[in-house]
C-alpha positions as protocol buffer text, in pm:
chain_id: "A"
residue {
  index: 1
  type: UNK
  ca { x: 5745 y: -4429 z: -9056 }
}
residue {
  index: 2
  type: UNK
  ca { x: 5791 y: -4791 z: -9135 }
}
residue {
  index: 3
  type: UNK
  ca { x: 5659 y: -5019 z: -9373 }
}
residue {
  index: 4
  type: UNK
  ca { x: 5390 y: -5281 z: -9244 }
}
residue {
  index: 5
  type: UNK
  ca { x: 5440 y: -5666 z: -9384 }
}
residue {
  index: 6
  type: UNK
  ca { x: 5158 y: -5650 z: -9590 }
}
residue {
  index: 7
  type: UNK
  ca { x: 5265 y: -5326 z: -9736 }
}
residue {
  index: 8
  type: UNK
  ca { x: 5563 y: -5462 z: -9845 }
}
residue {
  index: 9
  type: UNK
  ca { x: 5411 y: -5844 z: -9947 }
}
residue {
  index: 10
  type: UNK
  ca { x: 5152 y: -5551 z: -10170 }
}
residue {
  index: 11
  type: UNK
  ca { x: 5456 y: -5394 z: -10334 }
}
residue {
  index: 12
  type: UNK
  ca { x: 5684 y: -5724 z: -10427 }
}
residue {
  index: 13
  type: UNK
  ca { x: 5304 y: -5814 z: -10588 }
}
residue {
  index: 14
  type: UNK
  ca { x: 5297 y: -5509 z: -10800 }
}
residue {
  index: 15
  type: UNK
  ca { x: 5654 y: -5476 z: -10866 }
}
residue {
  index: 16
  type: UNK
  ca { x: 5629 y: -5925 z: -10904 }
}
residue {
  index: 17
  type: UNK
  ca { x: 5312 y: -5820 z: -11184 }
}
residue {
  index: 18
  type: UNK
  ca { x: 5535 y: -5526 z: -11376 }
}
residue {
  index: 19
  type: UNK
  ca { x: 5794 y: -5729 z: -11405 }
}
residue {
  index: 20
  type: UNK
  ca { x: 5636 y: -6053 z: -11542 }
}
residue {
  index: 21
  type: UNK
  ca { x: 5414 y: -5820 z: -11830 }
}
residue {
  index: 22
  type: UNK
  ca { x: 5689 y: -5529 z: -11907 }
}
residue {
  index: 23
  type: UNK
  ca { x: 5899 y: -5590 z: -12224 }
}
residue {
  index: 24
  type: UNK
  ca { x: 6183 y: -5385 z: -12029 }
}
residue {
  index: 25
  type: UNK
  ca { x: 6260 y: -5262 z: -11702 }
}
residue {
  index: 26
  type: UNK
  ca { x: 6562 y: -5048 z: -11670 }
}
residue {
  index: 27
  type: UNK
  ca { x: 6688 y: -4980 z: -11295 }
}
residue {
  index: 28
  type: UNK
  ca { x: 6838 y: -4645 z: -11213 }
}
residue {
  index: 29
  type: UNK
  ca { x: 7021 y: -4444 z: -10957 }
}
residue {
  index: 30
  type: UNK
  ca { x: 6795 y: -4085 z: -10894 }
}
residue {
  index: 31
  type: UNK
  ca { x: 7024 y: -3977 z: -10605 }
}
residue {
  index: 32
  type: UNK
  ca { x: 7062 y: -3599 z: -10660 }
}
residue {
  index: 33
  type: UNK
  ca { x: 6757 y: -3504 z: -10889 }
}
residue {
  index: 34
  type: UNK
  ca { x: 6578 y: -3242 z: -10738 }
}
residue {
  index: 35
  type: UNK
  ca { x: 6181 y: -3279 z: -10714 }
}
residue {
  index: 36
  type: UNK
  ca { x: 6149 y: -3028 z: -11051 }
}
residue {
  index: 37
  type: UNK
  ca { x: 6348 y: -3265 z: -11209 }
}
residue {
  index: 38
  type: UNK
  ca { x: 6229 y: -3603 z: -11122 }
}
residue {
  index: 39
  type: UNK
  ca { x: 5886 y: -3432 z: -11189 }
}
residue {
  index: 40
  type: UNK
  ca { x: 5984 y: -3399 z: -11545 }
}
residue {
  index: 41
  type: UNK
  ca { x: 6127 y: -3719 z: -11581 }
}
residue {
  index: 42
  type: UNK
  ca { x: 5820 y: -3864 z: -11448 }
}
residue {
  index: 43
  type: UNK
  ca { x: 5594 y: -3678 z: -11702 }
}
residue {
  index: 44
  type: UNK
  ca { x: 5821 y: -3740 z: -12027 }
}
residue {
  index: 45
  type: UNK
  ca { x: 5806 y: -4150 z: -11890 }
}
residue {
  index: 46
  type: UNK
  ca { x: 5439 y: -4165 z: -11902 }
}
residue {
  index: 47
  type: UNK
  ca { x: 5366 y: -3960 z: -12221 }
}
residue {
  index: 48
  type: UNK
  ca { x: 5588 y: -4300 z: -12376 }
}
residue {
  index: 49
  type: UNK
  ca { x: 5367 y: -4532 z: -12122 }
}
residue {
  index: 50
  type: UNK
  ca { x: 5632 y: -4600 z: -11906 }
}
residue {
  index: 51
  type: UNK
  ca { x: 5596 y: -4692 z: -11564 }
}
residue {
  index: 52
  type: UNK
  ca { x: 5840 y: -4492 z: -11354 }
}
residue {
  index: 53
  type: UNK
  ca { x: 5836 y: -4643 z: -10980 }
}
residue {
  index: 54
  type: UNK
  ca { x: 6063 y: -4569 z: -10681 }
}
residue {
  index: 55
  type: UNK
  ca { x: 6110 y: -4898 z: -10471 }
}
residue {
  index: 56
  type: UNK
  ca { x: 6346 y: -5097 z: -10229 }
}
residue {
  index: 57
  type: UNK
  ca { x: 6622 y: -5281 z: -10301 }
}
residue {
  index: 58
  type: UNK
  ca { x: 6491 y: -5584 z: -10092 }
}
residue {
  index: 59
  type: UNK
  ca { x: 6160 y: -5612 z: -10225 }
}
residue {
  index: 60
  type: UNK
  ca { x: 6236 y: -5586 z: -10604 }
}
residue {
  index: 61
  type: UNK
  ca { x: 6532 y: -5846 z: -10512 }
}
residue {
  index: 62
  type: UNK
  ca { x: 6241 y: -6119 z: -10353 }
}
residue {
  index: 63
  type: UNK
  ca { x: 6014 y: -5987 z: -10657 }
}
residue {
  index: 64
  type: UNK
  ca { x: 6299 y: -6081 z: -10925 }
}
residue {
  index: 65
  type: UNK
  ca { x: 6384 y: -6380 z: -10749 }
}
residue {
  index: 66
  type: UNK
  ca { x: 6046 y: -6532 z: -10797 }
}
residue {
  index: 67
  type: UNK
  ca { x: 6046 y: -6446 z: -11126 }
}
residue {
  index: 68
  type: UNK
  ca { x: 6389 y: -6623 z: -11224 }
}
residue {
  index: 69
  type: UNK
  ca { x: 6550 y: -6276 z: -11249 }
}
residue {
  index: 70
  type: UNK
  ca { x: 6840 y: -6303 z: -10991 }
}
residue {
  index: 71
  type: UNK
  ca { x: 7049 y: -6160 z: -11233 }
}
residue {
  index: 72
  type: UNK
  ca { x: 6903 y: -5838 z: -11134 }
}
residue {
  index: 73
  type: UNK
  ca { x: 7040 y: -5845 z: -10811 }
}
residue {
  index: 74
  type: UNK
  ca { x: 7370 y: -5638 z: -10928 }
}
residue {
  index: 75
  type: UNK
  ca { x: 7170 y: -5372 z: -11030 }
}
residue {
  index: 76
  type: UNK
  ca { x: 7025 y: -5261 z: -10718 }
}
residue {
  index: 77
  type: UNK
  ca { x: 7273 y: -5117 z: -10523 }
}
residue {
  index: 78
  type: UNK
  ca { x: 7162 y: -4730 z: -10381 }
}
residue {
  index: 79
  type: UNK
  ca { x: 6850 y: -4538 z: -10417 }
}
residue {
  index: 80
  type: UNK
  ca { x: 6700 y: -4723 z: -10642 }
}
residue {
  index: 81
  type: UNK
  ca { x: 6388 y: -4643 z: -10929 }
}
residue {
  index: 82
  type: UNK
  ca { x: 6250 y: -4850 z: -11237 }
}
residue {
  index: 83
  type: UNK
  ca { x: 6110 y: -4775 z: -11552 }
}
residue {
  index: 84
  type: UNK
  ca { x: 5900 y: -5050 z: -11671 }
}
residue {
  index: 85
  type: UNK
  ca { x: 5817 y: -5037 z: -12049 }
}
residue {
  index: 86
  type: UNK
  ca { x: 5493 y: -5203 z: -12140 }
}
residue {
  index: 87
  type: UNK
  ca { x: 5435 y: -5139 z: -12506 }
}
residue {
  index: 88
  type: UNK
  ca { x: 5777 y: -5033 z: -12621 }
}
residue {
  index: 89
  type: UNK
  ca { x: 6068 y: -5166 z: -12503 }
}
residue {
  index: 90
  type: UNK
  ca { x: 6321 y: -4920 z: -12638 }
}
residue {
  index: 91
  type: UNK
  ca { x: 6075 y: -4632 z: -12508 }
}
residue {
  index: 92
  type: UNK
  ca { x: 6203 y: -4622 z: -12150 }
}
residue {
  index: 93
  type: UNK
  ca { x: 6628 y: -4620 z: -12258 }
}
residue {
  index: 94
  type: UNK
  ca { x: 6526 y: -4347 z: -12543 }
}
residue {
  index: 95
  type: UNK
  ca { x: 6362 y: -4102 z: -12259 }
}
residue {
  index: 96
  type: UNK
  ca { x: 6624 y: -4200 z: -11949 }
}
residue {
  index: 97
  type: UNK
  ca { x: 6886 y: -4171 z: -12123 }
}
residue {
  index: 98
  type: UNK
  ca { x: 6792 y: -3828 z: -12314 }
}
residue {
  index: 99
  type: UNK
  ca { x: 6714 y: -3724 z: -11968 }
}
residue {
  index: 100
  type: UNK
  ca { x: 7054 y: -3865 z: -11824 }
}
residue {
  index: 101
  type: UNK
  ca { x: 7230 y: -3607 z: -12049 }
}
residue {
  index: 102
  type: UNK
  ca { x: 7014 y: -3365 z: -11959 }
}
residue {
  index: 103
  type: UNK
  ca { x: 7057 y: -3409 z: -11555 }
}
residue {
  index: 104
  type: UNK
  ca { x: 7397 y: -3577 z: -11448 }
}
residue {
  index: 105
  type: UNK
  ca { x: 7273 y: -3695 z: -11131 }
}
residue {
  index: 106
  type: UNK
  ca { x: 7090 y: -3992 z: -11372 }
}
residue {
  index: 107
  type: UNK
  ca { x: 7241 y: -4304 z: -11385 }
}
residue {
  index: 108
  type: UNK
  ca { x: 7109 y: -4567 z: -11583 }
}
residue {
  index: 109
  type: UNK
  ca { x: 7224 y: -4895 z: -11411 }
}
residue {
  index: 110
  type: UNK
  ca { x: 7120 y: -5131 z: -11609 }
}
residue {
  index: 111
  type: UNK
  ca { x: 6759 y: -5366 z: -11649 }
}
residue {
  index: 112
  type: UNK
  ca { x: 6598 y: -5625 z: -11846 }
}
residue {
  index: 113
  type: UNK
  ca { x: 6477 y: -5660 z: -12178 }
}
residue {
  index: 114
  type: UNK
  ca { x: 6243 y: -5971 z: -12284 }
}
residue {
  index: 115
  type: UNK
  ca { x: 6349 y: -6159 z: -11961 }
}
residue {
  index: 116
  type: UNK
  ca { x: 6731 y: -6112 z: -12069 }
}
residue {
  index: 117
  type: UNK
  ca { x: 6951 y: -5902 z: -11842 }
}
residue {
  index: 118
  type: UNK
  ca { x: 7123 y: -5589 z: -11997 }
}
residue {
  index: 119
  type: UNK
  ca { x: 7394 y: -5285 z: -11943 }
}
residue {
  index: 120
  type: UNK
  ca { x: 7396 y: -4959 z: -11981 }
}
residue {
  index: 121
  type: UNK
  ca { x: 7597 y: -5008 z: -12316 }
}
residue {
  index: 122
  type: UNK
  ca { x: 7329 y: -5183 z: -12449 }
}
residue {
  index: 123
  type: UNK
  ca { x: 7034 y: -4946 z: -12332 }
}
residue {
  index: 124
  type: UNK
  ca { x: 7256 y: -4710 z: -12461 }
}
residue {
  index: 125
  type: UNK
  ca { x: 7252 y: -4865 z: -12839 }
}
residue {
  index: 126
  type: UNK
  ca { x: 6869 y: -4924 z: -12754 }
}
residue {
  index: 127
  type: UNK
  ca { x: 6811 y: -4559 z: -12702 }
}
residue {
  index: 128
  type: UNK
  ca { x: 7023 y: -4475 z: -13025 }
}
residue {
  index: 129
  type: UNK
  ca { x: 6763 y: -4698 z: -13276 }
}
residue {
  index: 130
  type: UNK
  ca { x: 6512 y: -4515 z: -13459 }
}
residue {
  index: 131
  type: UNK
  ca { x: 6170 y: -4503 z: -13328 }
}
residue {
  index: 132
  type: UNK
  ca { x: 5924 y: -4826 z: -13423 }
}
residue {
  index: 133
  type: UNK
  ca { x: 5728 y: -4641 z: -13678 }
}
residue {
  index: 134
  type: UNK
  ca { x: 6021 y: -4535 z: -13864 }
}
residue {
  index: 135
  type: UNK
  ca { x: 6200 y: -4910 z: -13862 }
}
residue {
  index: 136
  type: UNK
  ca { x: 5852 y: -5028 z: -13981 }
}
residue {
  index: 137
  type: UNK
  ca { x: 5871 y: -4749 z: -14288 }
}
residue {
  index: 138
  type: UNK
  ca { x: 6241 y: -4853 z: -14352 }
}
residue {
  index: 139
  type: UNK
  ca { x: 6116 y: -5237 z: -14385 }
}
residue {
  index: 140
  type: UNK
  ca { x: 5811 y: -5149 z: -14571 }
}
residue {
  index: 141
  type: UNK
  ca { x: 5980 y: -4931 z: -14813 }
}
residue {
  index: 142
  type: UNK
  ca { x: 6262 y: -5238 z: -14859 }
}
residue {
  index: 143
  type: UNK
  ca { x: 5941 y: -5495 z: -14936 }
}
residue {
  index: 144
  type: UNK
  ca { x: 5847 y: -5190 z: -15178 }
}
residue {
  index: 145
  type: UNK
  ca { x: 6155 y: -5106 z: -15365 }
}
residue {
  index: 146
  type: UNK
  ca { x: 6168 y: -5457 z: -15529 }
}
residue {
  index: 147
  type: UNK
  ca { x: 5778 y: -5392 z: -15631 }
}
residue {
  index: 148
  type: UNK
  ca { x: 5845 y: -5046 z: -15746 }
}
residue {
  index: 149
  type: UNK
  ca { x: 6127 y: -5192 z: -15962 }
}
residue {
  index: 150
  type: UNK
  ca { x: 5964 y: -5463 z: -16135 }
}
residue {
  index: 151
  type: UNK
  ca { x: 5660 y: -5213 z: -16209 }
}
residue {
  index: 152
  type: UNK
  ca { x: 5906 y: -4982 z: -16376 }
}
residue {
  index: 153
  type: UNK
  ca { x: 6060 y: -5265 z: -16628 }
}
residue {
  index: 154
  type: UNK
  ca { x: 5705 y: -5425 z: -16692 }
}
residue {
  index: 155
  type: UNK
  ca { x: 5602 y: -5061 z: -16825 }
}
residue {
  index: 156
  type: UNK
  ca { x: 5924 y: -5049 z: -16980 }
}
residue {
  index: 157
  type: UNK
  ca { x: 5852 y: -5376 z: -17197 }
}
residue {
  index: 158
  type: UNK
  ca { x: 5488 y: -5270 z: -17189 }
}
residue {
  index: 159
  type: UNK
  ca { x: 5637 y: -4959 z: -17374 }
}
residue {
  index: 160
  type: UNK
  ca { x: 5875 y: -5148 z: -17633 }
}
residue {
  index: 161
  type: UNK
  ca { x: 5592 y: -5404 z: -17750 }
}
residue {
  index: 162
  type: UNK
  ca { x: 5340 y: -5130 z: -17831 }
}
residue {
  index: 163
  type: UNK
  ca { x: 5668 y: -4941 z: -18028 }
}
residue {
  index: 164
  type: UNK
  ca { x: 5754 y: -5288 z: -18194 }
}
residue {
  index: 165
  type: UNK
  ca { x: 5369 y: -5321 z: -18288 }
}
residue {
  index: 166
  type: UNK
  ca { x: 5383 y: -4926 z: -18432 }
}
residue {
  index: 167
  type: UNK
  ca { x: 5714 y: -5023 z: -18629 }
}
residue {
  index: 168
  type: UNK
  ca { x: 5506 y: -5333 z: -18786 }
}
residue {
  index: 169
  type: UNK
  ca { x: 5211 y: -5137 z: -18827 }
}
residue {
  index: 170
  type: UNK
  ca { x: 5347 y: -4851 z: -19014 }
}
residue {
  index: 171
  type: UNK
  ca { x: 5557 y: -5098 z: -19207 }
}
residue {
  index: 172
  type: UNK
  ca { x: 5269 y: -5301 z: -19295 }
}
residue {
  index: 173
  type: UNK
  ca { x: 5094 y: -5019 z: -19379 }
}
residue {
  index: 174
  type: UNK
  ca { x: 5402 y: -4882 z: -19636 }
}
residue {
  index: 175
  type: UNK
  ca { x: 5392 y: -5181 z: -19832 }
}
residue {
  index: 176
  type: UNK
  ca { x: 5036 y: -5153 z: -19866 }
}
Protein backbone atom coordinates (compact mmCIF):
# COMPACT_ATOMS: atom_id res chain seq x y z
CA UNK A 1 0.00 0.00 0.00
CA UNK A 2 1.54 3.25 -1.01
CA UNK A 3 1.36 6.61 0.11
CA UNK A 4 -0.74 9.16 -2.11
CA UNK A 5 1.02 12.84 -2.69
CA UNK A 6 -1.29 14.49 -0.64
CA UNK A 7 -0.85 12.03 2.10
CA UNK A 8 2.53 12.69 2.27
CA UNK A 9 2.31 16.84 1.47
CA UNK A 10 -0.48 16.14 4.95
CA UNK A 11 2.29 14.53 6.97
CA UNK A 12 5.50 16.98 6.14
CA UNK A 13 2.46 19.65 7.34
CA UNK A 14 2.00 18.00 10.64
CA UNK A 15 5.41 16.84 11.19
CA UNK A 16 6.43 20.88 9.45
CA UNK A 17 3.70 22.21 12.58
CA UNK A 18 5.40 19.82 15.53
CA UNK A 19 8.45 20.83 14.70
CA UNK A 20 8.07 24.66 14.49
CA UNK A 21 5.92 24.63 18.24
CA UNK A 22 7.90 21.61 20.12
CA UNK A 23 10.65 22.79 22.54
CA UNK A 24 12.43 19.32 21.62
CA UNK A 25 12.19 16.63 19.26
CA UNK A 26 14.42 13.71 19.81
CA UNK A 27 14.70 11.14 16.75
CA UNK A 28 15.08 7.47 17.51
CA UNK A 29 15.78 4.09 16.08
CA UNK A 30 12.57 1.52 17.30
CA UNK A 31 13.90 -1.37 15.13
CA UNK A 32 13.37 -4.45 17.35
CA UNK A 33 10.68 -3.29 19.98
CA UNK A 34 8.01 -5.57 19.95
CA UNK A 35 4.30 -4.08 19.78
CA UNK A 36 3.99 -4.67 23.94
CA UNK A 37 6.80 -2.63 24.13
CA UNK A 38 6.40 0.24 21.85
CA UNK A 39 2.84 0.19 23.41
CA UNK A 40 4.37 1.11 26.67
CA UNK A 41 6.63 3.51 25.43
CA UNK A 42 3.86 5.16 23.74
CA UNK A 43 1.72 5.39 26.96
CA UNK A 44 4.66 6.56 29.43
CA UNK A 45 5.33 9.49 26.32
CA UNK A 46 1.93 10.86 26.54
CA UNK A 47 1.31 10.73 30.36
CA UNK A 48 4.61 13.54 30.04
CA UNK A 49 2.65 15.13 26.82
CA UNK A 50 4.91 13.93 24.46
CA UNK A 51 4.15 13.37 21.03
CA UNK A 52 5.52 10.00 19.98
CA UNK A 53 5.16 9.70 15.97
CA UNK A 54 6.52 7.07 13.55
CA UNK A 55 7.43 8.80 10.14
CA UNK A 56 9.71 8.69 6.96
CA UNK A 57 12.95 9.67 6.59
CA UNK A 58 12.10 11.76 3.41
CA UNK A 59 9.31 13.64 4.63
CA UNK A 60 10.70 14.78 8.06
CA UNK A 61 14.00 15.63 5.89
CA UNK A 62 11.66 18.21 3.36
CA UNK A 63 9.76 19.11 6.78
CA UNK A 64 13.22 20.13 8.57
CA UNK A 65 14.47 21.63 5.58
CA UNK A 66 11.77 24.21 5.47
CA UNK A 67 12.18 24.89 8.78
CA UNK A 68 16.07 25.69 8.65
CA UNK A 69 16.73 22.34 10.40
CA UNK A 70 19.04 20.54 7.83
CA UNK A 71 21.11 19.68 10.53
CA UNK A 72 18.68 17.01 11.23
CA UNK A 73 19.38 15.25 8.27
CA UNK A 74 22.17 12.93 10.10
CA UNK A 75 19.78 11.76 12.34
CA UNK A 76 17.51 9.97 10.17
CA UNK A 77 19.09 7.12 8.99
CA UNK A 78 16.75 3.60 9.59
CA UNK A 79 13.37 3.14 10.96
CA UNK A 80 12.87 6.15 12.16
CA UNK A 81 10.27 7.70 15.23
CA UNK A 82 10.11 11.21 17.07
CA UNK A 83 9.20 12.36 20.27
CA UNK A 84 8.18 15.87 20.16
CA UNK A 85 8.09 17.64 23.60
CA UNK A 86 5.64 20.47 23.80
CA UNK A 87 5.63 21.68 27.36
CA UNK A 88 8.81 20.16 28.70
CA UNK A 89 11.68 19.85 26.89
CA UNK A 90 13.68 17.52 29.09
CA UNK A 91 10.34 15.33 29.41
CA UNK A 92 10.83 13.31 26.23
CA UNK A 93 15.05 12.38 26.96
CA UNK A 94 13.92 11.61 30.81
CA UNK A 95 11.18 8.86 29.52
CA UNK A 96 13.31 7.53 26.19
CA UNK A 97 16.05 7.17 27.73
CA UNK A 98 14.62 5.39 31.06
CA UNK A 99 12.94 3.29 28.52
CA UNK A 100 16.25 2.77 26.41
CA UNK A 101 17.67 0.98 29.51
CA UNK A 102 14.82 -0.75 29.95
CA UNK A 103 14.55 -2.24 26.16
CA UNK A 104 18.00 -2.37 24.26
CA UNK A 105 16.53 -2.32 20.96
CA UNK A 106 16.04 1.81 21.81
CA UNK A 107 18.32 4.02 20.40
CA UNK A 108 18.15 7.51 21.00
CA UNK A 109 19.77 9.18 17.90
CA UNK A 110 19.79 12.35 18.60
CA UNK A 111 17.07 15.67 18.05
CA UNK A 112 16.62 19.22 18.67
CA UNK A 113 16.21 21.32 21.50
CA UNK A 114 15.03 25.16 21.12
CA UNK A 115 15.90 25.03 17.34
CA UNK A 116 19.59 23.85 18.31
CA UNK A 117 20.68 20.40 17.17
CA UNK A 118 21.78 17.86 19.90
CA UNK A 119 23.43 14.19 20.70
CA UNK A 120 22.67 11.58 22.54
CA UNK A 121 25.35 12.77 25.18
CA UNK A 122 23.54 15.68 25.68
CA UNK A 123 19.89 14.14 25.90
CA UNK A 124 21.62 11.98 28.02
CA UNK A 125 22.72 14.91 30.64
CA UNK A 126 19.09 16.28 29.82
CA UNK A 127 17.48 13.16 31.08
CA UNK A 128 19.89 13.14 34.22
CA UNK A 129 18.51 16.94 35.54
CA UNK A 130 16.01 16.98 38.14
CA UNK A 131 12.49 17.42 37.21
CA UNK A 132 11.21 21.35 36.67
CA UNK A 133 9.35 21.51 39.89
CA UNK A 134 12.20 20.45 41.87
CA UNK A 135 14.89 23.04 40.02
CA UNK A 136 12.13 25.66 40.71
CA UNK A 137 12.17 24.55 44.71
CA UNK A 138 16.07 24.51 44.60
CA UNK A 139 15.97 28.30 43.17
CA UNK A 140 13.21 29.33 45.38
CA UNK A 141 14.70 27.97 48.44
CA UNK A 142 18.26 29.85 47.28
CA UNK A 143 16.06 33.38 46.93
CA UNK A 144 14.84 32.13 50.54
CA UNK A 145 17.89 31.23 52.43
CA UNK A 146 19.25 34.85 52.24
CA UNK A 147 15.59 35.99 53.64
CA UNK A 148 15.54 33.34 56.24
CA UNK A 149 19.00 34.58 57.31
CA UNK A 150 18.51 38.13 57.67
CA UNK A 151 15.12 37.33 59.65
CA UNK A 152 17.17 35.28 62.06
CA UNK A 153 19.85 38.25 62.90
CA UNK A 154 17.04 41.02 62.91
CA UNK A 155 15.37 38.84 65.82
CA UNK A 156 18.68 38.36 67.09
CA UNK A 157 19.29 42.27 67.52
CA UNK A 158 15.55 42.52 68.14
CA UNK A 159 16.50 40.21 71.14
CA UNK A 160 19.75 42.13 72.42
CA UNK A 161 17.98 45.71 72.41
CA UNK A 162 15.03 44.55 74.53
CA UNK A 163 18.01 42.73 76.98
CA UNK A 164 20.06 46.09 76.79
CA UNK A 165 16.69 48.02 77.67
CA UNK A 166 16.06 45.24 80.78
CA UNK A 167 19.82 45.83 81.90
CA UNK A 168 18.98 49.79 81.95
CA UNK A 169 15.75 49.26 83.37
CA UNK A 170 16.65 47.20 86.29
CA UNK A 171 19.66 49.43 86.73
CA UNK A 172 17.65 52.45 86.72
CA UNK A 173 15.41 50.99 88.87
CA UNK A 174 18.46 49.93 91.61
CA UNK A 175 19.53 53.32 91.96
CA UNK A 176 16.16 54.38 92.58
Amino acid sequence: MSITKKDKEKVVAEVKEDLGKAKSAIVTDYRGLNVEQITALRRALRAENVKYLVVKNTLVRIAARELGFEALDTFLEGPTAIAFGFEDPVAPAKVLTKYAKEFDKLEIKGGLLEGGLIDQARIKALAALPTREVLLAQVAGAFAAPMTDFAGAAQALLQKFVGTLDAVREKKAAEA
